[in-house]
N, C-alpha and C positions, 0 to 999 in steps of 0.2 A: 297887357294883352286883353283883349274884350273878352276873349275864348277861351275855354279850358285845350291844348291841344298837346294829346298826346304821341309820342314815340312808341309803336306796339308792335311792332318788329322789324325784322334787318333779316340783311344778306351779307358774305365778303369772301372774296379769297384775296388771301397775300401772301407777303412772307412769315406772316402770320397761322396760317392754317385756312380752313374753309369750316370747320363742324364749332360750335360754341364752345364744345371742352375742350379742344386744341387750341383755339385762339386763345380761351382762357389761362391756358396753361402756359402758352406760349407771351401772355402780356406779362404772368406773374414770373417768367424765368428771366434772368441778367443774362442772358444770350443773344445775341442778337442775329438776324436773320440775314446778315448781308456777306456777302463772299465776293472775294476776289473774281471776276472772269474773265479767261488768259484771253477769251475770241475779241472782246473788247479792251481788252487791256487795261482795266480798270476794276473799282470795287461796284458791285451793284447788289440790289434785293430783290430777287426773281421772286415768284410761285414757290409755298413751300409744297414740297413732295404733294402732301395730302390735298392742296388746293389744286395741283397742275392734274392730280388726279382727276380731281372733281370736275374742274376745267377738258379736261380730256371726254370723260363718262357722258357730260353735257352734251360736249361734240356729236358723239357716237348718237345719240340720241333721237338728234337732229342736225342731220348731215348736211343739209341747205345749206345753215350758219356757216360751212367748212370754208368760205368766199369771203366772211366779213374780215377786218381789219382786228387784231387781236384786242383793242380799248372794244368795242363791240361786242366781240364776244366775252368778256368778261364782264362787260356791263349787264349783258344776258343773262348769264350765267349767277350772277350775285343778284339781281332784280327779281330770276324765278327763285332762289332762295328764299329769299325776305316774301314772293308774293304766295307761297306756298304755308308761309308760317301764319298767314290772316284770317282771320274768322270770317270772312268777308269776302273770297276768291271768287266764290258764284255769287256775286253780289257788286258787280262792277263798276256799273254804268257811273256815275259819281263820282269816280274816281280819275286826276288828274297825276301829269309823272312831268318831274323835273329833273332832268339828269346833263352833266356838265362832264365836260375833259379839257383840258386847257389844250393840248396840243393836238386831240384826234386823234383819224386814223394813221398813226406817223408811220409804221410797218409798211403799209399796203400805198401811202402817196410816194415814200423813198422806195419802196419798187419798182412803182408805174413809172415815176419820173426818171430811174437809173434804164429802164428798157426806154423811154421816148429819148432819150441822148444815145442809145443806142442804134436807134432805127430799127428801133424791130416794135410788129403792131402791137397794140395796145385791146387787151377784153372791150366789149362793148361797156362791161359795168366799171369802168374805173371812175368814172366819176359819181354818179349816186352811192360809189363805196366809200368815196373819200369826203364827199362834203361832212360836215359837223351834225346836219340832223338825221342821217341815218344812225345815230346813237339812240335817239328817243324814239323814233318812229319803227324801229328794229323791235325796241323793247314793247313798245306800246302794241304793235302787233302780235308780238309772240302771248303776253299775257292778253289779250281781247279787249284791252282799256277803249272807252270811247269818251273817255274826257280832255282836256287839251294835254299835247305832247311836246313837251319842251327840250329841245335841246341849246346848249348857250356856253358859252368860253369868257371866263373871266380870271385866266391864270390859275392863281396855285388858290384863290379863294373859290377858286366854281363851287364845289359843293356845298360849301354855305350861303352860297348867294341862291344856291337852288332850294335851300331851306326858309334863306326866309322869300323868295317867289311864290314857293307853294304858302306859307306863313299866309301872305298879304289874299292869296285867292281861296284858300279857306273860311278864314274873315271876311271875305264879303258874302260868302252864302254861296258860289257858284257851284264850290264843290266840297262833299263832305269827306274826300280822299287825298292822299297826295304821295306819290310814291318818288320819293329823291336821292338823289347821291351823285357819285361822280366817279369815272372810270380812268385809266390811264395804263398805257403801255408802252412808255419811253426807251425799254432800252434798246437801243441800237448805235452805231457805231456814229453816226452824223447829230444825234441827237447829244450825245456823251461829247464831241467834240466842239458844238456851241459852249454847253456849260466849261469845257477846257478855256475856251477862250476867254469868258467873260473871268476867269480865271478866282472861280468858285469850286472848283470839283475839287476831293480829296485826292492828295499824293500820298496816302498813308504806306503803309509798308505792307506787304499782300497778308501780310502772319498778324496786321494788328488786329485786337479784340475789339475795339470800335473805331471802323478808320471814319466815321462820322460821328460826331463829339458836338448835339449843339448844349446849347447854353453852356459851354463850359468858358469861365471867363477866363483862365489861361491860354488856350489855344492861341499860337502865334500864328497859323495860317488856317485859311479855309478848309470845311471837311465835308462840305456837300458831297451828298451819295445819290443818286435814282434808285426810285423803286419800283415797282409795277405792280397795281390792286384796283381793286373795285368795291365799292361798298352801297347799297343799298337800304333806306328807310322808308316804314309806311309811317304816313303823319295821319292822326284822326282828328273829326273834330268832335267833341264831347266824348269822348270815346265811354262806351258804355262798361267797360271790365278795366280794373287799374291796368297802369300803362308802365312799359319798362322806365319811362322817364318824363316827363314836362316839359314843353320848353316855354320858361316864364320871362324871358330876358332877351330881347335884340337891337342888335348895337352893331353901327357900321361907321367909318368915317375913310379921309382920303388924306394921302401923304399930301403936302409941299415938296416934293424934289428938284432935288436939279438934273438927276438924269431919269430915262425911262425904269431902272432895274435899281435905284435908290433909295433910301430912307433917311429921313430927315434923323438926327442925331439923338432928340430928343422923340423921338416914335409918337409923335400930334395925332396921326390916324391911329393908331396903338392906344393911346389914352383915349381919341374921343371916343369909338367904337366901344369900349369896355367902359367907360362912364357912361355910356348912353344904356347899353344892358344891362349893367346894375342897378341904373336909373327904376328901369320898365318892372326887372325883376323884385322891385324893393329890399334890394340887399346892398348892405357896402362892405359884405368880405365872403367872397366863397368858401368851402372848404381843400381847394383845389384849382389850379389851374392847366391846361393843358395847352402849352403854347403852338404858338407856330413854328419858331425858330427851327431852321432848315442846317444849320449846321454854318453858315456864310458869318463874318464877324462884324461885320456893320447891321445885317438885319438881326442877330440875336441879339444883340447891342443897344440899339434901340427899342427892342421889346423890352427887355430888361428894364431901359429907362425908364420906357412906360409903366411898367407895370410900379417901379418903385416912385414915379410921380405919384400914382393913384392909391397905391396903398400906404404910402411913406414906410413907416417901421413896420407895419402889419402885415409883410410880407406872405401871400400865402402858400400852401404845397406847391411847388412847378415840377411838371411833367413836360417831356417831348418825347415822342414814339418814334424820331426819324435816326436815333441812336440803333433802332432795331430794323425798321420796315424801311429807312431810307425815304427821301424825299417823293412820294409819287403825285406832286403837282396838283392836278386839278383834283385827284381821288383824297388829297392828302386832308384836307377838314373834316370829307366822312370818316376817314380813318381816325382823327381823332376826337369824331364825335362816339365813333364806335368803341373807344377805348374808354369815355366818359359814361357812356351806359353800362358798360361792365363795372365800373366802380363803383357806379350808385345802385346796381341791383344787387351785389355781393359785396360792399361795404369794405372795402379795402381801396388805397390807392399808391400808385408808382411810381416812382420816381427816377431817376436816372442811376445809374450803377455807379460812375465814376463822379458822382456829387455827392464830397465830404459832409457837406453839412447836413444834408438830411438822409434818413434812412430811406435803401432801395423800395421796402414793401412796407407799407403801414396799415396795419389793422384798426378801423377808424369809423365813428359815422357817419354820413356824408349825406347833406342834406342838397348840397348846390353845388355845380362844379361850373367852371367859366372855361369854353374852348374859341381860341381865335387862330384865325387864316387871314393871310397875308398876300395877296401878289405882284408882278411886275407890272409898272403904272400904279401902285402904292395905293390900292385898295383895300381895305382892311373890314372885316366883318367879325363879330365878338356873340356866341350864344350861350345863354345862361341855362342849363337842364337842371331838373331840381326832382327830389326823389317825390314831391308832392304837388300838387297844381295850387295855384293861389287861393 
């Protein structure tokens, strides 16, 4: 990294909560946040109470939003969060926002497009509601940003590929702001019914305690879940007051497959993306890792690989959050970038409930933690956060 660049606040609501002591509470509980839903007939992870609240409050607020697509408005919703907590609000101009959703506004086009089979007319706004940049351009207006406004789809990695975009336009001097994350609002019945197909979703039993189970190397069938969240970061550069995290490490690489939704056996993007930002970060062992692994048995499978190519025996802590919050796609990196900040500001890390070998909560130092996302067309992005700048 040329730069000192810090993480100095956030936004989110999930199934997690919306307020920092909730989410806190809720990353430190073996609970998980995902239920059964008879309308879809399937397991999923909504808004918890306190976020769909907050999601609601928002609304009321600003009643305009009441049209946008729900990735939209939550990406709203978790962007004034985070842009509320900056020292820096009245102080804009400079400031640049990069925000991703892999699939958009999926709500509001399976409407339009269920009424145009229908024959019946169509709003005048159904299309600047449904393209992909009214996600950034949404946001960028509501908070008054006049720096560049990005919005971009790069599967289940978006939010860290919006990390490191703003990363690479920070480092050139353009802009000394960068406001990133990634939104998503999957569930619906057509959306739940592709992942049926491609024949990844969980068939768990409605009563089980984790009907998504990744890294579990038992698992004889698939346990993919959706979830629905939004997460939101400000990046500085130099930032002049300690920052909740660093990011000293960026690492990207790309599957060889054979099909679009594949992973090579041995995870080659997995290994090189995470040798590449342990490279930058000059580290060769985190104290934690916060994987991708979505619950699917070929892609947990091959992270695995990876990860034990690269570390051999030196195995470090693994974490996946999607046992709790469920897979929410393009939102899912910021979520577990946002789960990597809370370990290294409060010094604890998590691990999975139903994994024997290491303990669920470890009270620990934590000086560097390593978080990778992974999408369809086998893109892979690896960032290193460290509780100090180099």
């Amino acid at each position: 990294m040329k730069h000192r660049i810090g993480i100095t606040a956030w936004g989110s609501l999930s199934a997690l909560g919306a307020t920092e002591k909730v989410i806190t509470q809720s990353t430190q509980s073996e609970k998980s946040g995902i239920h059964f839903d008879h309308t879809l007939n399937g397991h999923t992870a909504p808004l918890a109470n306190e976020a769909q609240l907050a999601l609601d409050n928002f609304l009321q607020n600003y009643p305009n939003y009441q049209h946008l697509d729900r990735s939209v408005q939550l990406a709203l919703a978790a962007a004034d969060r985070c842009f509320q907590k900056t020292a820096w609000k009245n102080d804009n101009d400079a400031t640049g926002l990069s925000l991703g959703s892999s699939r958009g506004a999926t709500q509001l086009f399976e409407q339009y497009y269920a009424q145009h089979l229908n024959d019946e007319p169509l709003p005048v706004r159904v299309s600047p509601t449904t393209t992909l940049g009214n996600l950034s351009t949404n946001v960028a207006r509501h908070l008054g940003l006049s720096g560049p406004a990005i919005s971009h789809s790069v599967t289940c990695s978006t939010a860290l590929h919006a990390l490191l975009n703003a990363v690479n336009w920070l480092e050139s001097g353009r802009c000394q702001r960068f406001l990133v994350g990634g939104s998503e609002a999957p569930l619906t019945d057509f959306t739940l019914a592709q992942m049926r197909r491609l024949r990844i979703y969980s068939r768990a039993q409605t009563s089980a305690s984790y009907p998504c189970r990744p890294l579990d190397e038992s698992a004889r069938q698939n346990t993919m879940v959706l979830g629905e969240a939004a997460a939101c970061f400000s990046l500085e550069l130099e930032p002049q007051q300690p920052a909740l995290a660093y990011i000293t490490g960026l690492g990207y690489g790309q599957e060889l497959m054979e099909s679009a939704t594949g992973m090579s056996q041995s995870g080659e993007g997995f290994q090189q993306s995470m040798r590449m930002a342990l490279a930058e970060a000059g580290i060769t062992q985190p104290d934690g890792i916060i994987c991708h692994s979505p619950g699917t048995r070929q892609g947990d499978q091959a992270e695995l690989y990876a990860i034990r190519a690269v570390f051999d025996k030196n195995i470090p802590h693994l974490s996946s959050n999607k046992w709790k919050i469920g897979h929410t796609l393009g939102a899912s990196g910021a979520m577990s970038l946002l789960a990597a900040i809370l370990m290294l500001e409060q010094q604890f890390f998590v691990g999975i409930p139903y994994n024997q070998i290491q303990p669920f909560f470890i009270k620990k130092p934590i000086q560097h933690l390593m978080v990778s996302a992974a999408g369809f067309g086998g893109n892979v992005v690896s960032i290193v956060l460290s509780k100090k700048p180099h």
